[in-house]
HTML snippet that shows the backbone in 3Dmol.js (N, CA, C, O; Angstrom):
<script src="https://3Dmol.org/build/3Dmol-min.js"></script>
<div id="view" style="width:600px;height:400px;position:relative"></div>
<script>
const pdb = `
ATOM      1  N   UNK A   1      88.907  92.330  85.650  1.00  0.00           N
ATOM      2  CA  UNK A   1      87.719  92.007  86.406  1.00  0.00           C
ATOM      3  C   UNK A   1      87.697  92.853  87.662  1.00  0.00           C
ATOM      4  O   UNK A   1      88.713  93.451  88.015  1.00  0.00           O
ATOM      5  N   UNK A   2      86.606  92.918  88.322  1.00  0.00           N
ATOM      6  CA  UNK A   2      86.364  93.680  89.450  1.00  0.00           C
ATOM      7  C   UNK A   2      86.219  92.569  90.689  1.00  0.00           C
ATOM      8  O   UNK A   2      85.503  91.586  90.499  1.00  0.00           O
ATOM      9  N   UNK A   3      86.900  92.741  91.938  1.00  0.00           N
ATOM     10  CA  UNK A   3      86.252  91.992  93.081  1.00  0.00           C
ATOM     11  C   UNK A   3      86.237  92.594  94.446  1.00  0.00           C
ATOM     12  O   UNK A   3      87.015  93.507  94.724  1.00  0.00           O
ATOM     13  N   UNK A   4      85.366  92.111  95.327  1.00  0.00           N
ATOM     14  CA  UNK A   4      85.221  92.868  96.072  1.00  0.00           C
ATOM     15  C   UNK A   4      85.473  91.283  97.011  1.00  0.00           C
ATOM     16  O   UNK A   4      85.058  90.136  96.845  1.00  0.00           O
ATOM     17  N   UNK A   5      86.305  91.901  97.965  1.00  0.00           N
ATOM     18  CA  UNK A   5      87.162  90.434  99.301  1.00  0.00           C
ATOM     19  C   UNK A   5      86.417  90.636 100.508  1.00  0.00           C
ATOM     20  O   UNK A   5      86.212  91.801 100.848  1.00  0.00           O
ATOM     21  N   UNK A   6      86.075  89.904 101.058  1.00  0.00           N
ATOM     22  CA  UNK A   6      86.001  90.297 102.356  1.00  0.00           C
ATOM     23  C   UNK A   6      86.596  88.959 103.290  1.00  0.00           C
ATOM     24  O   UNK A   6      86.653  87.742 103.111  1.00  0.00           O
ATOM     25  N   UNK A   7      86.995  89.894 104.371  1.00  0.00           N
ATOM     26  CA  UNK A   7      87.737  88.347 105.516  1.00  0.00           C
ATOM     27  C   UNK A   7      87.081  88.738 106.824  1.00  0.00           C
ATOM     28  O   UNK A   7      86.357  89.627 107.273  1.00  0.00           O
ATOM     29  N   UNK A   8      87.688  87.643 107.207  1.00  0.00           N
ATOM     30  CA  UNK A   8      87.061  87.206 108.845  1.00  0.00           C
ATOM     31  C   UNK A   8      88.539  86.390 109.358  1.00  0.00           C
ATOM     32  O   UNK A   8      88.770  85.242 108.977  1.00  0.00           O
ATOM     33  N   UNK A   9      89.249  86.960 110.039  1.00  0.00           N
ATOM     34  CA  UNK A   9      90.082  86.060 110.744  1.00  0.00           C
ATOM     35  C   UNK A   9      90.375  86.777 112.052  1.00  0.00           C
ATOM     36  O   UNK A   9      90.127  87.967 112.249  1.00  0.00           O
ATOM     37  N   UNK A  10      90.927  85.940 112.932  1.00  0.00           N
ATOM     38  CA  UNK A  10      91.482  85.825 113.541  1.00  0.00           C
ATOM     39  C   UNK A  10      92.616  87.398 114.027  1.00  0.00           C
ATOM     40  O   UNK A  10      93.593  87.938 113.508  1.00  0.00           O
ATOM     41  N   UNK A  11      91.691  87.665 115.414  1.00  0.00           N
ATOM     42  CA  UNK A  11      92.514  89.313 115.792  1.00  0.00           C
ATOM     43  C   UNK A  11      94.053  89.141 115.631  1.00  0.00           C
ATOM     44  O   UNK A  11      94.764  90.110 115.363  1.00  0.00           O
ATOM     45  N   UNK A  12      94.356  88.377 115.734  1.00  0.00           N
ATOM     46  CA  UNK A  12      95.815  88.419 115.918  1.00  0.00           C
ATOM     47  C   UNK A  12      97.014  88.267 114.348  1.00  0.00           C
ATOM     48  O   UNK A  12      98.240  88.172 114.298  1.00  0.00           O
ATOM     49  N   UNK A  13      96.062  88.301 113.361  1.00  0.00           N
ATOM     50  CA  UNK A  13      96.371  88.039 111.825  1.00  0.00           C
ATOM     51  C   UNK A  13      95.747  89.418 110.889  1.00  0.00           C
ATOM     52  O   UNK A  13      96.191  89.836 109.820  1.00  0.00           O
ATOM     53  N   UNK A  14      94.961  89.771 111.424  1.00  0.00           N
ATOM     54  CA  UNK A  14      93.823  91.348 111.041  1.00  0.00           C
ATOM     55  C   UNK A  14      94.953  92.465 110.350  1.00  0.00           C
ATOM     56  O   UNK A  14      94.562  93.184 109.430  1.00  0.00           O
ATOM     57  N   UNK A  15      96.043  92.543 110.732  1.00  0.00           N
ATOM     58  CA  UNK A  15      96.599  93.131 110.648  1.00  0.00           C
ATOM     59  C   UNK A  15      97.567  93.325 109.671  1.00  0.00           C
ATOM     60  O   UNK A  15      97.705  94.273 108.898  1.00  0.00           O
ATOM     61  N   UNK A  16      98.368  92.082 109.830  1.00  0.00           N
ATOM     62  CA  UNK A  16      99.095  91.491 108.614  1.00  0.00           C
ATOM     63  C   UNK A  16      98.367  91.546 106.941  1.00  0.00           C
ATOM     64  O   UNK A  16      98.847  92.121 105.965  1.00  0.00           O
ATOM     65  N   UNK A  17      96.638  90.481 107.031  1.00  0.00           N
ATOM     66  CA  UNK A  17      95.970  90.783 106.211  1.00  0.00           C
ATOM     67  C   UNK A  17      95.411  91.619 105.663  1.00  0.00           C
ATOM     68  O   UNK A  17      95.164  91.459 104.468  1.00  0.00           O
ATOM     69  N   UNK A  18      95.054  92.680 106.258  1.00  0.00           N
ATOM     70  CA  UNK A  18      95.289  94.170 106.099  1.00  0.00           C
ATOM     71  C   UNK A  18      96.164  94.925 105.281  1.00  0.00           C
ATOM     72  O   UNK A  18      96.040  95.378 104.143  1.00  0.00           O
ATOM     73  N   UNK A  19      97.099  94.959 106.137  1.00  0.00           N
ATOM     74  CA  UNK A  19      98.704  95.431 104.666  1.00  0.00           C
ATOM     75  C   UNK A  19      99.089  95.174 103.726  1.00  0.00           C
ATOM     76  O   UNK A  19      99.662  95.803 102.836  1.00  0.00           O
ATOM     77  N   UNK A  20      98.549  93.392 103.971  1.00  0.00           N
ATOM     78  CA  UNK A  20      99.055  92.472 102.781  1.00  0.00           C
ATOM     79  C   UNK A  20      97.950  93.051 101.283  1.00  0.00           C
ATOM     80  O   UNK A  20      98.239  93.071 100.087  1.00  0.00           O
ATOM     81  N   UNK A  21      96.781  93.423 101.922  1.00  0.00           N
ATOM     82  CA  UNK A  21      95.278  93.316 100.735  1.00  0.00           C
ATOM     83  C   UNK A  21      95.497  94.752 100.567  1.00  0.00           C
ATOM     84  O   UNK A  21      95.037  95.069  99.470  1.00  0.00           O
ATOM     85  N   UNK A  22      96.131  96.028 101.337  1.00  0.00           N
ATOM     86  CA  UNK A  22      96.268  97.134 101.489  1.00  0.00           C
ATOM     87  C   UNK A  22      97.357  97.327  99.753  1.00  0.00           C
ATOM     88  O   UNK A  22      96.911  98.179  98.985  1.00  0.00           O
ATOM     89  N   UNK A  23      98.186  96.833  99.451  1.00  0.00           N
ATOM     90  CA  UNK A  23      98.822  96.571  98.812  1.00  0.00           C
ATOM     91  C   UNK A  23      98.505  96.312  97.258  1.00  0.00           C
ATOM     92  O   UNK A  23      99.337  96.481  96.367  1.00  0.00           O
ATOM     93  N   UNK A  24      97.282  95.911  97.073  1.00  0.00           N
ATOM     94  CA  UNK A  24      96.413  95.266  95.999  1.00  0.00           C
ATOM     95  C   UNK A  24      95.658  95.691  95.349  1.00  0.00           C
ATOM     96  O   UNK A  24      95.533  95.741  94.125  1.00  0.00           O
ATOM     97  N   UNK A  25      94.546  96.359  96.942  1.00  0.00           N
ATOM     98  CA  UNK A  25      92.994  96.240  96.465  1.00  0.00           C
ATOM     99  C   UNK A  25      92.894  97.812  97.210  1.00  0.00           C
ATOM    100  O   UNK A  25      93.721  98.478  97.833  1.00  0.00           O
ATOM    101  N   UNK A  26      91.578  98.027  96.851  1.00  0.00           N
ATOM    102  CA  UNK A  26      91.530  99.784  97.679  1.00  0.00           C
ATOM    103  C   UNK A  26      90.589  99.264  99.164  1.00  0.00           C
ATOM    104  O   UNK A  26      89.655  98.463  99.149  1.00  0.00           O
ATOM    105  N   UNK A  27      90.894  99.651  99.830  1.00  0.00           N
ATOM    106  CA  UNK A  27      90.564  99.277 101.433  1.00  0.00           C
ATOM    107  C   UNK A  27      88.927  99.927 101.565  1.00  0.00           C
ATOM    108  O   UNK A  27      89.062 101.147 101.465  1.00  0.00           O
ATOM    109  N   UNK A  28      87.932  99.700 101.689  1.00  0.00           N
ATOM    110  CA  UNK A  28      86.697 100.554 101.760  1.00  0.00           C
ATOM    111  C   UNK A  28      86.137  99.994 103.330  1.00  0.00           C
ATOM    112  O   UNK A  28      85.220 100.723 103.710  1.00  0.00           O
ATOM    113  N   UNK A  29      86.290  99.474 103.799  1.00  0.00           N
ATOM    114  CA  UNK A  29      85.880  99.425 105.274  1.00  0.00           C
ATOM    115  C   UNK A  29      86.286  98.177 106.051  1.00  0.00           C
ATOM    116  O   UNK A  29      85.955  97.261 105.299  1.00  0.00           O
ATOM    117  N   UNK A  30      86.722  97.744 106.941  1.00  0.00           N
ATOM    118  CA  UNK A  30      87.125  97.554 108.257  1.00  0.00           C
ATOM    119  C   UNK A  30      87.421  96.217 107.172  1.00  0.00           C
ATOM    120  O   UNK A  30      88.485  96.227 106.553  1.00  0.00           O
ATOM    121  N   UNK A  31      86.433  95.057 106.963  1.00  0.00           N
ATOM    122  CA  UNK A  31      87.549  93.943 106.367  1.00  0.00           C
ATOM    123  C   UNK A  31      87.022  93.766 104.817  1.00  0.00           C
ATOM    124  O   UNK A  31      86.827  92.723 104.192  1.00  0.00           O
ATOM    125  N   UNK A  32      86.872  95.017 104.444  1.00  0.00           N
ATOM    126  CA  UNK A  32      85.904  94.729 102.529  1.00  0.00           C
ATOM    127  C   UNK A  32      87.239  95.805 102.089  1.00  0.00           C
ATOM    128  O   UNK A  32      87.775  96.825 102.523  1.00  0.00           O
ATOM    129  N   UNK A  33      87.377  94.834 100.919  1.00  0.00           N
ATOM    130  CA  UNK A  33      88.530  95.736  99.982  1.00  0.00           C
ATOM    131  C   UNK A  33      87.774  95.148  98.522  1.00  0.00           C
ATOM    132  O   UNK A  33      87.138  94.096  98.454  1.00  0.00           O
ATOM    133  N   UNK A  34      88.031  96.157  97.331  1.00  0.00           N
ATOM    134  CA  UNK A  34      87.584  95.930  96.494  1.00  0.00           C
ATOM    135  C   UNK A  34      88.630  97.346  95.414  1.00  0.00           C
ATOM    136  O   UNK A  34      89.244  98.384  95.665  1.00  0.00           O
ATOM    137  N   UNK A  35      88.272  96.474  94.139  1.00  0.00           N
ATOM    138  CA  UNK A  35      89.082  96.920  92.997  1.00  0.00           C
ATOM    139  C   UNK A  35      89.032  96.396  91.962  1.00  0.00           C
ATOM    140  O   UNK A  35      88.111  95.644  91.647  1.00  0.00           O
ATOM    141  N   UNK A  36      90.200  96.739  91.075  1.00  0.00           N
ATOM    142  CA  UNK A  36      90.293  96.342  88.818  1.00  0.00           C
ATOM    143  C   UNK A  36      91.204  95.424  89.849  1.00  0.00           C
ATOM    144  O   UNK A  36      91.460  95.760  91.005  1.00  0.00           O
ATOM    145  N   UNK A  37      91.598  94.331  89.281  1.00  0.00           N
ATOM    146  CA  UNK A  37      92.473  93.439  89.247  1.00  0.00           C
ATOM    147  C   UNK A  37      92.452  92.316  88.130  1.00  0.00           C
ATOM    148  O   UNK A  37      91.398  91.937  87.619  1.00  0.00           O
ATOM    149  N   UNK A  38      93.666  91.825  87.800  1.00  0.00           N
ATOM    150  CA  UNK A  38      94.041  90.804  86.773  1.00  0.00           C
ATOM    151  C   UNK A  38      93.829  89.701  87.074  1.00  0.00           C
ATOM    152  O   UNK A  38      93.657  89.874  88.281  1.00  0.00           O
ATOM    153  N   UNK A  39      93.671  88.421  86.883  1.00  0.00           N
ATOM    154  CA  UNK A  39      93.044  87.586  87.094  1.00  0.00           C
ATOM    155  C   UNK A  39      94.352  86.977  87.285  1.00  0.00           C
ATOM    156  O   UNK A  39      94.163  86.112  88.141  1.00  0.00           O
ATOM    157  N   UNK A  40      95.968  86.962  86.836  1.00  0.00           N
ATOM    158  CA  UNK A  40      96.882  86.755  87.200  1.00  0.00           C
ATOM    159  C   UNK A  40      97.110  87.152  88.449  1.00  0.00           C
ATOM    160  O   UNK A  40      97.555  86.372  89.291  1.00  0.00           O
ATOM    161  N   UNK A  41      96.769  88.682  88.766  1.00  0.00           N
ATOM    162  CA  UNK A  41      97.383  89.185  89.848  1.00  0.00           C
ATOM    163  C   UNK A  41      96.439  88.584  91.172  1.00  0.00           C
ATOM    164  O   UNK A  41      96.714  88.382  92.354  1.00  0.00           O
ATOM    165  N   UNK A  42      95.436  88.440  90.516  1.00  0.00           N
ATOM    166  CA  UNK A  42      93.879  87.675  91.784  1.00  0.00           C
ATOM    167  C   UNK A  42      94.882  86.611  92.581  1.00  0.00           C
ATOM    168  O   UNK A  42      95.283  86.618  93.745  1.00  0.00           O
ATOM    169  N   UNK A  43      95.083  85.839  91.649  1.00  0.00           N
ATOM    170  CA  UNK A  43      96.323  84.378  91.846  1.00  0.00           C
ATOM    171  C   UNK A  43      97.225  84.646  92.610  1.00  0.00           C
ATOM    172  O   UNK A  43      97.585  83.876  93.501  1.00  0.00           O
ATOM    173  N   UNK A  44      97.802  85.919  92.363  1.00  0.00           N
ATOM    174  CA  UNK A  44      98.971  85.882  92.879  1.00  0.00           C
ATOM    175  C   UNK A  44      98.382  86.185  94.541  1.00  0.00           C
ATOM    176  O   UNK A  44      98.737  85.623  95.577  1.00  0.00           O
ATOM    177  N   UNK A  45      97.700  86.919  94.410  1.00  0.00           N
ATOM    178  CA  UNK A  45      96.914  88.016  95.991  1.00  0.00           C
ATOM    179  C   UNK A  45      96.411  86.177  97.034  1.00  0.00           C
ATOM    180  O   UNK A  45      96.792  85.726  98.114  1.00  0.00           O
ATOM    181  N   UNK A  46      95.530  85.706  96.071  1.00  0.00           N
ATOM    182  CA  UNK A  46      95.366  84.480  96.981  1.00  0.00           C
ATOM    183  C   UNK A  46      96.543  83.423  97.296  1.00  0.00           C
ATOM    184  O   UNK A  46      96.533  82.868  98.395  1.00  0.00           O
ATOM    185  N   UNK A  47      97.529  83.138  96.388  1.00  0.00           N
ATOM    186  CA  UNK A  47      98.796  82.480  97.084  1.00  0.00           C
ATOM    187  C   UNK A  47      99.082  83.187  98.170  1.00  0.00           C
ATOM    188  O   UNK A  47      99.383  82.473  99.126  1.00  0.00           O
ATOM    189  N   UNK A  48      99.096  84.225  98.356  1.00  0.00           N
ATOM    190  CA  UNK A  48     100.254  85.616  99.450  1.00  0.00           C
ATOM    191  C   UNK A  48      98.582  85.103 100.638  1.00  0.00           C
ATOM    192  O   UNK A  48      98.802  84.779 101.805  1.00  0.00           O
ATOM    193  N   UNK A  49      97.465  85.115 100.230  1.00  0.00           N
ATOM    194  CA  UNK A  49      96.787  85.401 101.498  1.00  0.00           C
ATOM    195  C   UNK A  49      96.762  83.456 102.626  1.00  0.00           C
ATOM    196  O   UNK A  49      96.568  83.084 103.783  1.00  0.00           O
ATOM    197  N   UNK A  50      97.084  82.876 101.332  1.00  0.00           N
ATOM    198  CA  UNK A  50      97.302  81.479 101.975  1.00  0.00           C
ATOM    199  C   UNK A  50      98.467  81.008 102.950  1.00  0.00           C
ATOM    200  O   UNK A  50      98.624  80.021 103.669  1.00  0.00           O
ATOM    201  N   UNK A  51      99.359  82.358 102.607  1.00  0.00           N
ATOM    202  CA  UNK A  51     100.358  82.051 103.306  1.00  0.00           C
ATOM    203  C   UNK A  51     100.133  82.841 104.585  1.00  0.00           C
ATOM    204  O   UNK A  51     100.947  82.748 105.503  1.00  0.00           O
ATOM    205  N   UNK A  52      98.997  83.660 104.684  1.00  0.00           N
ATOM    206  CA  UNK A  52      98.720  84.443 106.191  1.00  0.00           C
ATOM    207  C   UNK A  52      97.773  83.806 106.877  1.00  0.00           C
ATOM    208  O   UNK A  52      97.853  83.860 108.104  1.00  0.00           O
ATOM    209  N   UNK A  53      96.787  83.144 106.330  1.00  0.00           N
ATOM    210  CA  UNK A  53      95.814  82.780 106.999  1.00  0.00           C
ATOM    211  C   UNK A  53      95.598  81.561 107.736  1.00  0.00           C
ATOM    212  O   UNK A  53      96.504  80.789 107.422  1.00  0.00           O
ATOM    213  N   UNK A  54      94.913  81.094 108.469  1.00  0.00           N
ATOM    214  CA  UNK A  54      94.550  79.873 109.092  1.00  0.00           C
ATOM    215  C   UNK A  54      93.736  79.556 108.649  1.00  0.00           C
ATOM    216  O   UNK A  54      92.735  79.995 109.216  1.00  0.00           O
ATOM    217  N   UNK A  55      93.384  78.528 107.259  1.00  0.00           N
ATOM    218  CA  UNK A  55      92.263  78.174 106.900  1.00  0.00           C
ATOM    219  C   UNK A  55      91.225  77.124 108.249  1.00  0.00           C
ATOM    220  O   UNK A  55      90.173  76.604 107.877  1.00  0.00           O
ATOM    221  N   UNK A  56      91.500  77.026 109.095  1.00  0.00           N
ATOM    222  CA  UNK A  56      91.194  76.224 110.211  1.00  0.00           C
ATOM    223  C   UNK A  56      89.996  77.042 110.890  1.00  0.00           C
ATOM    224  O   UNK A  56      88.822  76.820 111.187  1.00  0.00           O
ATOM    225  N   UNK A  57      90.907  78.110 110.980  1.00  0.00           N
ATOM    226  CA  UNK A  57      89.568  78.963 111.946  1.00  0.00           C
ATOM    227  C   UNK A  57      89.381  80.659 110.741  1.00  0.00           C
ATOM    228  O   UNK A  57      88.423  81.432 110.749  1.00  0.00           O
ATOM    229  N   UNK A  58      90.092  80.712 110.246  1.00  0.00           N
ATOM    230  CA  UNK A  58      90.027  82.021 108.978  1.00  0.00           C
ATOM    231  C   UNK A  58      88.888  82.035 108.217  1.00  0.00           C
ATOM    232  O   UNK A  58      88.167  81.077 108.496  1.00  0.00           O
ATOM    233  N   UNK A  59      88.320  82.950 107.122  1.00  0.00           N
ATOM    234  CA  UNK A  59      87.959  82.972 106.170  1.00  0.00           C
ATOM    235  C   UNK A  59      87.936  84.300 104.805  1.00  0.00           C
ATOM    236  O   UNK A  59      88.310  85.428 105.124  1.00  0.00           O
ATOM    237  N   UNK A  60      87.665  84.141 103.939  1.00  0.00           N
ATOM    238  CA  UNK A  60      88.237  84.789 103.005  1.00  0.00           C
ATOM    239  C   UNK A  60      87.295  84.934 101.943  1.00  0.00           C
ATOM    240  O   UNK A  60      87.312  83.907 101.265  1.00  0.00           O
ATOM    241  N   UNK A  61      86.231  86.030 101.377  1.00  0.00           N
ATOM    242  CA  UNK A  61      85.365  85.465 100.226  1.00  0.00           C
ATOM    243  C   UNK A  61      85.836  86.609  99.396  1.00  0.00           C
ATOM    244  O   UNK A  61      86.254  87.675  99.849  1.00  0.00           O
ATOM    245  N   UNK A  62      85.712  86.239  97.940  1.00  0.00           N
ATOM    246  CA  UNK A  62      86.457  86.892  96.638  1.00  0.00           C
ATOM    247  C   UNK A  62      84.920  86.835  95.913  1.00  0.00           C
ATOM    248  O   UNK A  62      84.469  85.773  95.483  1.00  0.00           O
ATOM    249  N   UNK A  63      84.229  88.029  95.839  1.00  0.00           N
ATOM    250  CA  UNK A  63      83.113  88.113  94.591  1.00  0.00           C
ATOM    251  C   UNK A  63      83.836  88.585  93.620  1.00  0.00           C
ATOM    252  O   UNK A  63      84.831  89.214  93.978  1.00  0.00           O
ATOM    253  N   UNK A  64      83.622  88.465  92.328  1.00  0.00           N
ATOM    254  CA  UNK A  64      84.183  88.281  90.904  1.00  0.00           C
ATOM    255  C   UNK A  64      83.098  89.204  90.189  1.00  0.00           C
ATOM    256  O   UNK A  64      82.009  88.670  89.977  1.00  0.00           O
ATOM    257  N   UNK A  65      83.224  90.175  89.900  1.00  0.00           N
ATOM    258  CA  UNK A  65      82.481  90.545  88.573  1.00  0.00           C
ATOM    259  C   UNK A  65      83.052  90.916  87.379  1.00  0.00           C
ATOM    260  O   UNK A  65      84.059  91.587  87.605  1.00  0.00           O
ATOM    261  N   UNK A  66      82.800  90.738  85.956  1.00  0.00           N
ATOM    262  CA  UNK A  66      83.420  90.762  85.073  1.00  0.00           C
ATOM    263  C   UNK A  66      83.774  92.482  84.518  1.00  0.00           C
ATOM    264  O   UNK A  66      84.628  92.775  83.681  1.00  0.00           O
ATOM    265  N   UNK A  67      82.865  93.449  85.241  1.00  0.00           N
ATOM    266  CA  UNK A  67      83.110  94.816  85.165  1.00  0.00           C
ATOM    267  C   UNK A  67      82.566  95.514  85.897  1.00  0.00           C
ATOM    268  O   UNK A  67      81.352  95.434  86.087  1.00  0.00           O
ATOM    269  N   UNK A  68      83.530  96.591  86.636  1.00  0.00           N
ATOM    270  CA  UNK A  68      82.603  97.463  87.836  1.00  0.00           C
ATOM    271  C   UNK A  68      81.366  98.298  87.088  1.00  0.00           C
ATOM    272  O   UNK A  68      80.245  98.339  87.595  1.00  0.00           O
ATOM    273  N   UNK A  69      81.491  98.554  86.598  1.00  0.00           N
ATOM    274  CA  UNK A  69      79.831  98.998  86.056  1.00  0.00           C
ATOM    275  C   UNK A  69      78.583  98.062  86.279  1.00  0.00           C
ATOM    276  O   UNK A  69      77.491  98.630  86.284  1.00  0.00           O
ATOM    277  N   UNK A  70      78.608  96.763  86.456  1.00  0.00           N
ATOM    278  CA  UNK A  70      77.716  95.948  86.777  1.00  0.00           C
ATOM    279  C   UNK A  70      77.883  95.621  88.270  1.00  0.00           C
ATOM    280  O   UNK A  70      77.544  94.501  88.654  1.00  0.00           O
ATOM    281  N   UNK A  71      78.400  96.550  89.175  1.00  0.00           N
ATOM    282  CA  UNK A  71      78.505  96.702  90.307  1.00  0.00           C
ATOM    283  C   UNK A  71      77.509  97.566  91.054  1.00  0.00           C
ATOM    284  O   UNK A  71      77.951  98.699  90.862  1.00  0.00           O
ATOM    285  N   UNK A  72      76.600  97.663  91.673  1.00  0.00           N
ATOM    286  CA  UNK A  72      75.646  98.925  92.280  1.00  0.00           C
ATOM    287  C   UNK A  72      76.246  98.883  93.721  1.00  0.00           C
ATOM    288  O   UNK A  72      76.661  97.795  94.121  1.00  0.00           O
ATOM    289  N   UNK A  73      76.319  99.870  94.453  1.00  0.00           N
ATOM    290  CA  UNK A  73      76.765  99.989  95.944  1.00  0.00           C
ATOM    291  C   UNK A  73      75.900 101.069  96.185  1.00  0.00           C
ATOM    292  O   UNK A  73      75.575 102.143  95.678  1.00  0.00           O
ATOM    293  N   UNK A  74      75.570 100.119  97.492  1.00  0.00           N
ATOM    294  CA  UNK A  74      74.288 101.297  98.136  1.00  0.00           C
ATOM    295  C   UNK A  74      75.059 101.965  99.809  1.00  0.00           C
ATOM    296  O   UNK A  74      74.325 101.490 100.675  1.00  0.00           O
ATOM    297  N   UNK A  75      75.772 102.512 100.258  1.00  0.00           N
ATOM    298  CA  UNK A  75      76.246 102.931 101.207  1.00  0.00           C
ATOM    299  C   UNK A  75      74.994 103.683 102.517  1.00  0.00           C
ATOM    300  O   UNK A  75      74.390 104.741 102.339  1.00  0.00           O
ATOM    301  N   UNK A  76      74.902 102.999 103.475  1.00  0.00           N
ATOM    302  CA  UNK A  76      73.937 103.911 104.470  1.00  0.00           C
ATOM    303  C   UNK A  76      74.966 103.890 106.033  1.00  0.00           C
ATOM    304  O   UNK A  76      75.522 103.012 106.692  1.00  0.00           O
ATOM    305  N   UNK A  77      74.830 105.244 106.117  1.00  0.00           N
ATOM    306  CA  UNK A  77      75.817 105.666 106.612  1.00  0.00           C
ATOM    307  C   UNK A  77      76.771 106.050 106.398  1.00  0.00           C
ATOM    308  O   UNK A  77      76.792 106.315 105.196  1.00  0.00           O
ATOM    309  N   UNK A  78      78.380 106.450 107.196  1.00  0.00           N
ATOM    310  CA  UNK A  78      78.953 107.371 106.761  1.00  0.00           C
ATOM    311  C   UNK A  78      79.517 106.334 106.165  1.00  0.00           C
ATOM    312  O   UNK A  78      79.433 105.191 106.613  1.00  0.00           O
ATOM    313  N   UNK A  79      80.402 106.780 104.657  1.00  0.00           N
ATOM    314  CA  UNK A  79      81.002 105.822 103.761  1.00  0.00           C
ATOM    315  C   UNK A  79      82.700 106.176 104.204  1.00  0.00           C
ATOM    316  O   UNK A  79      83.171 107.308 104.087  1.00  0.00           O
ATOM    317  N   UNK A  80      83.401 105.119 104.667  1.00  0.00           N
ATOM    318  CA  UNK A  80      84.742 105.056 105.353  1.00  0.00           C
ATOM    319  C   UNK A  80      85.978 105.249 104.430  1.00  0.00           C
ATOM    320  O   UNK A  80      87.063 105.569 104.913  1.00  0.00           O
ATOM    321  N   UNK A  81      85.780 105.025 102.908  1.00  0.00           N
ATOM    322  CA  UNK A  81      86.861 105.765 102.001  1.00  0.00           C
ATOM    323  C   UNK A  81      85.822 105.740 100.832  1.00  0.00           C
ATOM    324  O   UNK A  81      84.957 104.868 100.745  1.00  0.00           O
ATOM    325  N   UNK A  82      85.993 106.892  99.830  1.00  0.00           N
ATOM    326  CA  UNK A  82      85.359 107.069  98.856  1.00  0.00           C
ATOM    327  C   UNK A  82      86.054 106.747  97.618  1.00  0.00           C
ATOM    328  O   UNK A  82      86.986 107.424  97.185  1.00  0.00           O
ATOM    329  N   UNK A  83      85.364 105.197  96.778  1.00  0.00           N
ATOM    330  CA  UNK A  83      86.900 104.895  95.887  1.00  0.00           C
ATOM    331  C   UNK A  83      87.141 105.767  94.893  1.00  0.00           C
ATOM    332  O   UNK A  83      88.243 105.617  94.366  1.00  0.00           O
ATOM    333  N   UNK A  84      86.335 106.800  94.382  1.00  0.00           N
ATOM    334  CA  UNK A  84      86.523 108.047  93.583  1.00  0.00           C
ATOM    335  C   UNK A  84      88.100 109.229  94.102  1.00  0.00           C
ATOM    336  O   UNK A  84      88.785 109.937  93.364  1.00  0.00           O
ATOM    337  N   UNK A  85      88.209 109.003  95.668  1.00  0.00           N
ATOM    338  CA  UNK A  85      89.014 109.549  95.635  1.00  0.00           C
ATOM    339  C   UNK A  85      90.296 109.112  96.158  1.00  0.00           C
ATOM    340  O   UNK A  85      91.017 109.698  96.965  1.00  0.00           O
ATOM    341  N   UNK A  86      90.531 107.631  95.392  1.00  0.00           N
ATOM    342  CA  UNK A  86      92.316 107.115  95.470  1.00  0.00           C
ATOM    343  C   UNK A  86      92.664 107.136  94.431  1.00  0.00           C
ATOM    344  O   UNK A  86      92.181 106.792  93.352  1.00  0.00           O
ATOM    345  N   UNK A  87      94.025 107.788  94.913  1.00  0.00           N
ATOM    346  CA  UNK A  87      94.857 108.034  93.624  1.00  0.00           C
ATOM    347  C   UNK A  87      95.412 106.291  93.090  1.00  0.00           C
ATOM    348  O   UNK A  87      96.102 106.144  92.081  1.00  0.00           O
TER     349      UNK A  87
END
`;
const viewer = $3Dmol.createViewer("view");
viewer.addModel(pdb, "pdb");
viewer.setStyle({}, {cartoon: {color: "spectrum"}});
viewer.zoomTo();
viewer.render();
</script>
């Protein structure tokens, strides 16, 4: 499946969550990461992000699509990594 994450937490956690999703997913701008992932490995990525976050004041959204081809991305402005070119 394809998903695209985005978070909102807390400056002082940005960072950690960052490396942690850096690890996973391909990073495309400041807190949106998106990628192929296993629906095992999804599981595994949200246990690891439960253990960083503050669900109190944090947040975390996971869109799900069943294949990036049914994905359209419209970019305006400069585009901050191009996922065509990660290895």
């Amino acid at each position: 499946m394809y998903v695209v994450l985005v978070y909102d937490v807390e400056q002082k956690r940005v960072n950690k969550v960052c490396q942690y999703l850096r690890q996973h997913l391909h990073w495309v701008q400041r807190s949106v990461f998106e990628g192929e992932i296993s629906e095992g490995r999804l599981e595994k990525v949200k246990a690891g992000l439960r253990r960083v976050i503050n669900p109190r004041y944090d947040s975390v959204y996971i869109y799900r699509v069943r294949e990036r081809r049914w994905v359209e991305r419209e970019v305006l402005g400069v585009e901050a990594v191009e996922l065509d070119q990660i290895i």
